[in-house]
C-alpha positions in Angstrom: -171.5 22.9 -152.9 -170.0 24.6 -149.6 -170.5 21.2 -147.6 -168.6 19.7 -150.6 -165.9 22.5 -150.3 -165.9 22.2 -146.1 -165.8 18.3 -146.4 -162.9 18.6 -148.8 -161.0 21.0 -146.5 -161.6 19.2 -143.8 -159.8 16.0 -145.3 -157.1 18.3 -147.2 -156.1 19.4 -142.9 -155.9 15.5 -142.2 -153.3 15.4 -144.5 -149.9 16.7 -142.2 -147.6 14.5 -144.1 -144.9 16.0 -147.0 -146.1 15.0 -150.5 -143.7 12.5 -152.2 -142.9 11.1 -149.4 -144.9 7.8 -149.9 -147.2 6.9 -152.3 -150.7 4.4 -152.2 -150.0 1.3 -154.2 -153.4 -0.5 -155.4 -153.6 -4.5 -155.6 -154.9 -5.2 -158.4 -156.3 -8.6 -157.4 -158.3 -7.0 -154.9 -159.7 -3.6 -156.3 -163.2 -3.4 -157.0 -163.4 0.1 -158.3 -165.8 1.0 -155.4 -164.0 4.5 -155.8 -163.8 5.3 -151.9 -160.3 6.4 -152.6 -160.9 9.1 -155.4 -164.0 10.4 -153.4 -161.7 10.7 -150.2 -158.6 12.1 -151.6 -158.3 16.0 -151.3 -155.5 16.1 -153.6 -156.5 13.6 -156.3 -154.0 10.6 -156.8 -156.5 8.5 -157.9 -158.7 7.8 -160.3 -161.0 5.1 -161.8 -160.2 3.4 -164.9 -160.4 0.6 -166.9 -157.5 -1.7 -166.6 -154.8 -2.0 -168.9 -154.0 -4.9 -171.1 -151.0 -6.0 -169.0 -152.5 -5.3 -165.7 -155.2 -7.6 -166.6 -153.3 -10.4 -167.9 -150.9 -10.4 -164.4 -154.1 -10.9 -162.2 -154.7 -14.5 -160.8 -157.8 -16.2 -161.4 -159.6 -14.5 -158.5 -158.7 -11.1 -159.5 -159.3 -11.5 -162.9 -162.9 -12.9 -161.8 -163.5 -9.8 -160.0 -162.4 -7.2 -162.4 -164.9 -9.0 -164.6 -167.4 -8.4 -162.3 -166.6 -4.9 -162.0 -166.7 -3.9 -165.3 -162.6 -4.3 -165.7 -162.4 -1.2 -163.4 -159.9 -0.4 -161.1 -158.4 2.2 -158.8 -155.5 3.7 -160.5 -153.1 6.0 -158.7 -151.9 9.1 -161.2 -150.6 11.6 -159.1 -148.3 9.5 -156.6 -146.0 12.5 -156.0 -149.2 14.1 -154.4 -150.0 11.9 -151.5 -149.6 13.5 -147.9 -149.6 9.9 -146.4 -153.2 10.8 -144.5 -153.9 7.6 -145.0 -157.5 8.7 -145.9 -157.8 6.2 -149.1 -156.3 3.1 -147.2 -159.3 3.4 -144.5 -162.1 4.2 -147.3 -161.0 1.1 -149.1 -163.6 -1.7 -148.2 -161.3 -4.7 -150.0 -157.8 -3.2 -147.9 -156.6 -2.9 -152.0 -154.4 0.2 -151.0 -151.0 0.6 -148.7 -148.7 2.9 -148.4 -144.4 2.3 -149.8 -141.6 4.8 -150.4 -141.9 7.3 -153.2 -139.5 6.6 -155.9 -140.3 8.8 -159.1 -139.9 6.9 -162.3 -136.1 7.0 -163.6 -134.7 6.5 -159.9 -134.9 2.9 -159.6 -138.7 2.5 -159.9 -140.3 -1.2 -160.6 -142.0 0.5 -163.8 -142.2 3.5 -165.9 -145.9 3.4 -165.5 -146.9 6.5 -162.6 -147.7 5.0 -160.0 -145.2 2.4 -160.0 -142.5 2.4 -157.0 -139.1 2.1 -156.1 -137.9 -1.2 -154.3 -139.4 -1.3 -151.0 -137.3 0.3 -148.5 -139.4 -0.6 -145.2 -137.6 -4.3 -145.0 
């Protein structure tokens, strides 16, 4: 339990960034559920799931071969608002399913009304 607590510290002091700032976006043709990202995260904005009806149907042929695989499981992020930008989930990702794109909360121009859905991406 205290190695637990010192490991999660630890990551939580790797994380300088301001919260809702950015938020991790997951691609669903490439996660694999491996859950690096939940185990990493000190302030949990993910979690594992199964996936949703309309997420399934938009995967290609690859990814839909792969969520089968994995038991229709994916990484789904739930607390976007949360994320410090650390980063942390992007390197424990083994498939590189996870970046990084400008926090827009749901009602200011987001893609979705789904959390975890962003705002247009601002970076081009």
């Amino acid at each position: 339990m205290t190695v637990e607590v010192t490991a999660a510290v630890d990551r939580e002091s790797a994380c300088k960034g301001q919260p809702g700032r950015v938020a991790p976006v997951v691609d669903r043709n490439r996660c694999e559920a491996k859950a690096g990202c939940v185990q990493v995260c000190p302030f949990n904005v993910f979690e594992i799931r199964s996936l949703s009806p309309d997420d399934k149907s938009a995967l290609s042929l690859v990814g839909k071969l792969k969520a089968w695989a994995h038991g229709n499981r994916q990484a789904y992020v739930i607390r976007p608002a949360d994320c410090h930008a650390c980063q942390l989930c992007i390197k424990a990702c083994p498939e590189d399913a996870i970046r990084l794109e400008p926090y827009l909360p749901a009602g200011l121009g987001a893609r979705s009304s789904q959390p975890g859905h962003l705002g247009p991406d601002l970076t081009k």
